[in-house]
C-alpha positions as CSV (number, residue, x, y, z in Angstrom):
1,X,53.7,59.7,17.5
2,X,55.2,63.0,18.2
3,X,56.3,63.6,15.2
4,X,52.8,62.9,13.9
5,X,51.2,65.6,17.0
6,X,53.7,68.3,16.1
7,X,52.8,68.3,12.2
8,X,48.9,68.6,13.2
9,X,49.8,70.8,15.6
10,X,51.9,73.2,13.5
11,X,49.3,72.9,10.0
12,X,46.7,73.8,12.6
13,X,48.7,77.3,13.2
14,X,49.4,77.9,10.0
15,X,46.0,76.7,8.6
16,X,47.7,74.9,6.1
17,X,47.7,72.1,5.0
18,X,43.8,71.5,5.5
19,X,43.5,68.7,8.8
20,X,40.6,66.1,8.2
21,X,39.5,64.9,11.4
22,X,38.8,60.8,10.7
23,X,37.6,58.1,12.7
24,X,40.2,55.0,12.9
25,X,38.4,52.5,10.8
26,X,37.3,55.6,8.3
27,X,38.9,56.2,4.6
28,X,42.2,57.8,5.5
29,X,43.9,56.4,3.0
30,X,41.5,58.5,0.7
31,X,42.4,61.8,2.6
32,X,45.9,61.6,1.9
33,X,45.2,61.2,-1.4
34,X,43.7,64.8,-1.3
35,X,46.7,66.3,0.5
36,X,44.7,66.2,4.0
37,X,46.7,65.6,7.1
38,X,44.6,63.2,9.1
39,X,44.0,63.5,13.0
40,X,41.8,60.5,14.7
41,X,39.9,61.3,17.7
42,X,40.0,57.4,18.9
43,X,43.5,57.8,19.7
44,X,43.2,60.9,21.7
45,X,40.2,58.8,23.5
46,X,42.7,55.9,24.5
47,X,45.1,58.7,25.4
48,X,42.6,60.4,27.8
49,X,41.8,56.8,29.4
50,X,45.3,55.6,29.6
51,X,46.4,59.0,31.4
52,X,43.0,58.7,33.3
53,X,41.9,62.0,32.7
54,X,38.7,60.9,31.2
55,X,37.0,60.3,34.7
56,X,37.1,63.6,35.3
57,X,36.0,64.8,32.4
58,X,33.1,63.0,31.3
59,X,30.7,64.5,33.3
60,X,31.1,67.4,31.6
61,X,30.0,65.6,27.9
62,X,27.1,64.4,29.9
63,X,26.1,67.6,31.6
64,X,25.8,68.8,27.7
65,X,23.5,65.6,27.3
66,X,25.3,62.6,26.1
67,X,24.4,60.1,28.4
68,X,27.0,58.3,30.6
69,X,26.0,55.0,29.4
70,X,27.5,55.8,25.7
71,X,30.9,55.7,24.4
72,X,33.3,56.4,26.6
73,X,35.6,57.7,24.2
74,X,33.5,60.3,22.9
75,X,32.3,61.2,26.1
76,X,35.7,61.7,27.5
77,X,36.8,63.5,24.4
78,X,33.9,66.2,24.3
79,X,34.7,66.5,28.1
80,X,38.3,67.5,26.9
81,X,37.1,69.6,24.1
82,X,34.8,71.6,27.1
83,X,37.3,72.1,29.7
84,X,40.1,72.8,27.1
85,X,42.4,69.7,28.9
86,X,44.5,67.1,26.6
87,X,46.8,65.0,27.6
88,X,49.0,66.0,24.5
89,X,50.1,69.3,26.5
90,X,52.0,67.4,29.1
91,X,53.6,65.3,26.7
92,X,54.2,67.3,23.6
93,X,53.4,70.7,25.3
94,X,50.7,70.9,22.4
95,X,48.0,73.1,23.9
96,X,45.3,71.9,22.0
97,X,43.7,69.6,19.6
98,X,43.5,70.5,16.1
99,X,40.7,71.8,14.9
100,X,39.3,70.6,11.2
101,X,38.3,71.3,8.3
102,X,36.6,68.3,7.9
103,X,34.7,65.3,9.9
104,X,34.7,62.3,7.8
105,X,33.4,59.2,10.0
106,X,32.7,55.6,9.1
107,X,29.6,53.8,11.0
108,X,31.5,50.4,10.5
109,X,32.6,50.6,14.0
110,X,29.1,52.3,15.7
111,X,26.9,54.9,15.8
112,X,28.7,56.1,18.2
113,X,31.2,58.2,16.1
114,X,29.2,59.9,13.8
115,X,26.9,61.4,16.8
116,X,30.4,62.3,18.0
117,X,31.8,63.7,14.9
118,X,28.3,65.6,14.4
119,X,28.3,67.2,18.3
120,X,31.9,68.9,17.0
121,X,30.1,69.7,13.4
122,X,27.5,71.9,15.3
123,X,30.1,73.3,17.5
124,X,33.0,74.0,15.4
125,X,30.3,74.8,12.4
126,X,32.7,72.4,10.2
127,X,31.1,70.2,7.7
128,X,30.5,66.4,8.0
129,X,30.8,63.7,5.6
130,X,30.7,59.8,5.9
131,X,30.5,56.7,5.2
132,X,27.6,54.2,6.2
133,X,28.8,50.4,6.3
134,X,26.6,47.4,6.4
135,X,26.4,45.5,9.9
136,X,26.4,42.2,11.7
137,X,27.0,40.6,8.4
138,X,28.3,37.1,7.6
139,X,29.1,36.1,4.3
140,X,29.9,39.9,2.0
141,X,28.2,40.3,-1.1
142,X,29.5,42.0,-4.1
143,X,26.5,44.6,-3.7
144,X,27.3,45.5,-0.7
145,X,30.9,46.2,-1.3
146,X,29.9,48.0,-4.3
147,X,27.4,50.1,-2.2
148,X,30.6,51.4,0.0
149,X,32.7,51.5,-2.7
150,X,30.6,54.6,-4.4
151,X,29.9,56.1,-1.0
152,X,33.9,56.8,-1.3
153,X,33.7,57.8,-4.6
154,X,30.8,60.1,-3.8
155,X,33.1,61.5,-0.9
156,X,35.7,62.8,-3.9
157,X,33.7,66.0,-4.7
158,X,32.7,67.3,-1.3
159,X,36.3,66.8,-0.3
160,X,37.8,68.7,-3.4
161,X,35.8,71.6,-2.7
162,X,37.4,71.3,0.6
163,X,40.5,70.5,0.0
164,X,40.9,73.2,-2.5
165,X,42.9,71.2,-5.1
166,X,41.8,68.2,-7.4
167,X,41.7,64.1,-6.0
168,X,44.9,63.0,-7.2
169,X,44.4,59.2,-8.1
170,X,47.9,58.0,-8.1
171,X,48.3,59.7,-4.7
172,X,45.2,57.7,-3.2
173,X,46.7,54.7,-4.8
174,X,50.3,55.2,-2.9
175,X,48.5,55.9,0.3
176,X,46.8,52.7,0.0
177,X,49.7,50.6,-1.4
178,X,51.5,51.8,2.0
179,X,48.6,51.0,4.1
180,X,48.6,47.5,2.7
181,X,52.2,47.1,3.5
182,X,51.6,48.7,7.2
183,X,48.9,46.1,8.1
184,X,51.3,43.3,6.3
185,X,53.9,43.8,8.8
186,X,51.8,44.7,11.9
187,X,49.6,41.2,11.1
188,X,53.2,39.7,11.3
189,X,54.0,41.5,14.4
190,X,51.1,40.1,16.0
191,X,51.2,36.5,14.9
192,X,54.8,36.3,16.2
193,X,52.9,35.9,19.3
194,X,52.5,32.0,18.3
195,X,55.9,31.3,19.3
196,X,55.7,29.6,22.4
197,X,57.2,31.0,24.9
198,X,55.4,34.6,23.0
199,X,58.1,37.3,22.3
200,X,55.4,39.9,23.3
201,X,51.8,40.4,24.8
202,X,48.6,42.0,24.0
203,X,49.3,44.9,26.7
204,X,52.6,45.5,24.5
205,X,50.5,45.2,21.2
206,X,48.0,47.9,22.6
207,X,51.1,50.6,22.7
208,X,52.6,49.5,19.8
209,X,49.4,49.5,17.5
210,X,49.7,53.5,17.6
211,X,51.3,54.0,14.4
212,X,49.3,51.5,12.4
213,X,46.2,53.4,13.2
214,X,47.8,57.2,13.0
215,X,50.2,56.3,9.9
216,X,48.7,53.5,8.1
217,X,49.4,55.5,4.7
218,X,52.4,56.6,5.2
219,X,56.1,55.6,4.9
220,X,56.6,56.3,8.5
221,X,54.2,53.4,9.9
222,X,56.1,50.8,7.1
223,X,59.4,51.9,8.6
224,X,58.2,51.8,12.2
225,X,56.6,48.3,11.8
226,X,59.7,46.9,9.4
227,X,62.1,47.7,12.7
228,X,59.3,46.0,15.1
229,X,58.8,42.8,13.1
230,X,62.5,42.2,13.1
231,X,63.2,43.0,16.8
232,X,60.4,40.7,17.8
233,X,61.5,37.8,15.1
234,X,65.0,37.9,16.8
235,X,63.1,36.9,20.3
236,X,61.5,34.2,18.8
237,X,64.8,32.9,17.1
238,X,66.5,33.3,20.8
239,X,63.4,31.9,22.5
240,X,62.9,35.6,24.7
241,X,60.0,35.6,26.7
242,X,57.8,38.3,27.5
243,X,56.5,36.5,30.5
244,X,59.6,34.7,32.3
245,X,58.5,31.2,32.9
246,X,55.3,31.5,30.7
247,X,52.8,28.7,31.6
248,X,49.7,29.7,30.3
249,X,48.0,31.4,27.1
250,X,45.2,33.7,27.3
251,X,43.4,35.6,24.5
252,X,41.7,38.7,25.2
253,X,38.1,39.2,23.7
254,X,37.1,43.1,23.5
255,X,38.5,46.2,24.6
256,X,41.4,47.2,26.8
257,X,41.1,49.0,29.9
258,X,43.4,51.5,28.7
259,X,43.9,53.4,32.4
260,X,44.4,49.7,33.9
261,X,46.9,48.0,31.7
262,X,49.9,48.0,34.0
263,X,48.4,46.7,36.9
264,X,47.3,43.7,34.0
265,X,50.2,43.6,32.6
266,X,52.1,43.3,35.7
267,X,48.8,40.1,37.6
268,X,48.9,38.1,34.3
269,X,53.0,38.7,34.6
270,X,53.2,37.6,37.9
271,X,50.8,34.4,37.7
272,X,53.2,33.4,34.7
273,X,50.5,33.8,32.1
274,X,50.9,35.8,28.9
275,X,47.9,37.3,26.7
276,X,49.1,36.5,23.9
277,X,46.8,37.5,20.9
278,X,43.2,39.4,20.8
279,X,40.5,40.5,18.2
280,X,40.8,44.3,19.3
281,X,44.5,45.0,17.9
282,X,44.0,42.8,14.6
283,X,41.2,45.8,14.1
284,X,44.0,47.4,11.8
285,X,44.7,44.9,9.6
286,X,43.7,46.0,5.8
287,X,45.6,43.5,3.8
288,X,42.9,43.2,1.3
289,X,43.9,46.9,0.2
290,X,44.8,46.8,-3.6
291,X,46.1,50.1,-5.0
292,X,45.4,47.9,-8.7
293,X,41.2,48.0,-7.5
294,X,41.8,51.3,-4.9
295,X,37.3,51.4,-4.5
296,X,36.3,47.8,-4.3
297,X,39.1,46.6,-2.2
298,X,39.2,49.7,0.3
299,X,35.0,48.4,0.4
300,X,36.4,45.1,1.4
301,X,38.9,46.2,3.7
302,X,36.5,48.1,5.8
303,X,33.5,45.8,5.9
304,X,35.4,42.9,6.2
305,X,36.7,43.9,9.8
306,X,35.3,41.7,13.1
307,X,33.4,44.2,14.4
308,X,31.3,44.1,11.5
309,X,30.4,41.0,11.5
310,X,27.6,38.4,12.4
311,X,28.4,35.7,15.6
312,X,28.9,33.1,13.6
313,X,31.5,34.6,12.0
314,X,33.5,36.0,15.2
315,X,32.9,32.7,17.1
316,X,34.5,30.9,13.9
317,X,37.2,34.0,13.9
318,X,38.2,32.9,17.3
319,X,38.2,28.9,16.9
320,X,40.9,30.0,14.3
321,X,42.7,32.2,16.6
322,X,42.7,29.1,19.4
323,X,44.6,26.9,16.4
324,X,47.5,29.7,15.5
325,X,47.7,30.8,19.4
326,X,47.1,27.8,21.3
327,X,46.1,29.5,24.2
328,X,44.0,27.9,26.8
329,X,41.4,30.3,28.2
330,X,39.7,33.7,27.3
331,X,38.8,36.6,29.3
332,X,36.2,38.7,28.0
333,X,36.0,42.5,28.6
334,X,32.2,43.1,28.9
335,X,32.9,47.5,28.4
336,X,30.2,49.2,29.9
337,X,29.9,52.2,27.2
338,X,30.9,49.9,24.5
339,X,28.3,46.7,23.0
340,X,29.7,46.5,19.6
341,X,32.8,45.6,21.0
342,X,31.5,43.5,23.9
343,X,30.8,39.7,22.3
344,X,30.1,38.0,25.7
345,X,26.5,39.1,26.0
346,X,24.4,37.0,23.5
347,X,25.9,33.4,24.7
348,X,29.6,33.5,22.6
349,X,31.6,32.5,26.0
350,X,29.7,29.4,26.9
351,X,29.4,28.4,23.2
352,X,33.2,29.1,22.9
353,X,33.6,27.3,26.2
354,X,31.6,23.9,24.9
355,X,33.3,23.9,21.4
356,X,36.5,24.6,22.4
357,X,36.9,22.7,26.1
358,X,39.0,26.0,27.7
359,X,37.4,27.8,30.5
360,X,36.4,31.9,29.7
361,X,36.3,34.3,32.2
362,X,34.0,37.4,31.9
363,X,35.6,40.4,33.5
364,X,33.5,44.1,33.4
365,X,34.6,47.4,33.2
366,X,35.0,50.0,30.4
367,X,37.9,51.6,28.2
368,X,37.8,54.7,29.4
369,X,35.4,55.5,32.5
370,X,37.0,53.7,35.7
371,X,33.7,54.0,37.2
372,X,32.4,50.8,36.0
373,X,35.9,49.0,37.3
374,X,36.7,47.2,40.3
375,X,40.2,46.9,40.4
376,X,39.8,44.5,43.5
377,X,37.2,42.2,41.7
378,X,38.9,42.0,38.8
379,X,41.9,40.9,40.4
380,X,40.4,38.3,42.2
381,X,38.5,36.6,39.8
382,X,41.8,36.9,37.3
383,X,43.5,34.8,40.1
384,X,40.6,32.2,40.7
385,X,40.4,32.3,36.9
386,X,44.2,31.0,36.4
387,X,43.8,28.9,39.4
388,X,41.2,26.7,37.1
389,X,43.7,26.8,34.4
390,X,46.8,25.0,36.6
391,X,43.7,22.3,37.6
392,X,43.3,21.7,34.3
């Protein structure tokens, strides 16, 4: 990771090479195919929470009018942007962000980030390309893959005038060949978690996910994950437990609370429970990537994600999950500034809890703005929550 800052940081100086600012479901792997470096704003959003600087600077973003009750990532990160604070100085002594050349955002996520990529177009006077996916769909049709599948293609020219050079094809197709291989390994990594007693947890997956967002086309995040996978299969083989006397299985349904995820870590630790698996860190899994059909399959791999999809599908996506995981309750994360990936407010927990026979526990907060959390709340309703489980 800063390895990957000190690059951006240093083509930023030297204005060379050109830095494509990309949101972290957008087409990367096309970027590097045109010699872009890629920055992603999400990850300097969970950065801002996890450091919990973002309290104090999202009133700034809504003193500029975005309202408090949207994303709390973009929020906190035009609040940044304003009062010239990242939490990249203190760790990498990096002053700043850098700036782009380019804003190239995918809606298959939200709205959310193309009204953020387009405050930072006006400001920055930088232009702003994207992709518009298809939403809260259940079965994927050929014509809408094909429909994304030119959008990228229609992306080549703007970005060559750009980019200053030509789209090299077999570049685009390496970049994707490596991203396939990243999401390979870091689906592995994750689905170690089945091992009972689990060699890791979700809290440890949420740190470790870095790279396959930032590098996911590169040979750095297939190096990073090969070492991972191999560190976590030898806890399996020697039965290591993340949790020391694990006794129950929880999956986590939405986002983290990134400023809050030691104090977790350290309740579910201490009631003997482990969260072993969630829906939010399988988010960068593109295993349907094929450098042999580089348009259609990048289509698929970006509209096939869970976010995207219909209830039926997630609710069938988590029945799944409950087979390879075995766990025995789910927590849902209701995030204030964050619907699309809140699923417990049209019914999904009770009609998970019927189908399923495990108890669900909805807990609210946010990812980002702390306002909307009680720490005290939360932690009492975690305990009653487990409590229900050693009944059962």
């Amino acid at each position: 990771m800063a390895d990957h800052f000190y690059e951006l940081d240093a083509a930023a100086r030297k204005r060379s090479p050109k830095i494509a600012w990309c949101t972290s479901v957008g087409p990367a792997e096309l970027l590097r195919g045109m010699g872009f470096l890629v920055y992603f704003p999400e990850n300097h959003g969970a950065m801002l929470g996890a450091t919990r600087m973002a309290a104090e600077l999202i009133p700034y973003a809504n003193a500029v009018g975005y309202s408090p009750d949207i994303c709390s990532y973009l929020t906190s990160d035009i609040g940044s942007y304003l009062r010239k604070q990242t939490p990249l100085t203190k760790a990498y002594g990096i002053e700043s962000v850098p700036l782009p050349d380019v804003l190239v955002f995918n809606t298959n996520q939200c709205r959310d980030v193309q009204d953020w990529f387009a405050w930072y177009s006006r400001e920055l006077n930088v232009p702003l390309v994207g992709l518009y996916t298809h939403r809260d769909i259940g079965p994927i049709h050929d014509y809408e893959l094909e429909d994304i599948a030119q959008q990228i293609r229609d992306l080549i020219p703007p970005l060559e005038e750009i980019a200053g050079t030509r789209f090299d094809m077999d570049r685009f197709k390496e970049a994707l060949g490596l991203s396939r291989r990243t999401s390979e390994l870091w689906r592995a990594c994750l689905e170690s978690a089945a091992a009972i007693p689990s060699p890791w947890t979700f809290f440890d997956a949420t740190i470790h996910m870095g790279p396959a967002v930032v590098a996911r086309g590169t040979q750095a995040g297939v190096d990073y994950y090969e070492l991972l996978l191999a560190e976590l299969q030898e806890r399996v083989a020697d039965k290591t437990a993340a949790v020391d006397g694990e006794r129950h299985r929880i999956y986590w349904e939405g986002m983290p609370i990134w400023g809050k995820l030691r104090p977790l870590s350290d309740q579910f630790a201490s009631l003997k429970t482990c969260v072993v698996a969630s829906t939010y860190c399988n988010s960068w899994i593109f295993d349907q990537l094929d450098p042999d059909d580089p348009f259609m399959s990048m289509a698929r791999a970006y509209t096939e994600l869970f976010i995207v999809r219909d209830e039926p599908y997630k609710e069938a996506y988590i029945r799944e999950a409950h087979e390879r995981f075995r766990f025995d309750g789910i927590l849902f994360h209701d995030a204030k500034t964050c619907p699309n990936n809140s699923n417990n407010r049209y019914g999904m927990p009770e009609r998970l809890m019927r189908n399923l026979g495990i108890p669900v526990l909805t807990i609210n907060g946010d990812l980002n703005d702390l306002r909307c959390y009680s720490e005290e709340q939360t932690k009492t309703n975690i305990e009653a929550f487990i409590e229900q489980l050693e009944e059962d």
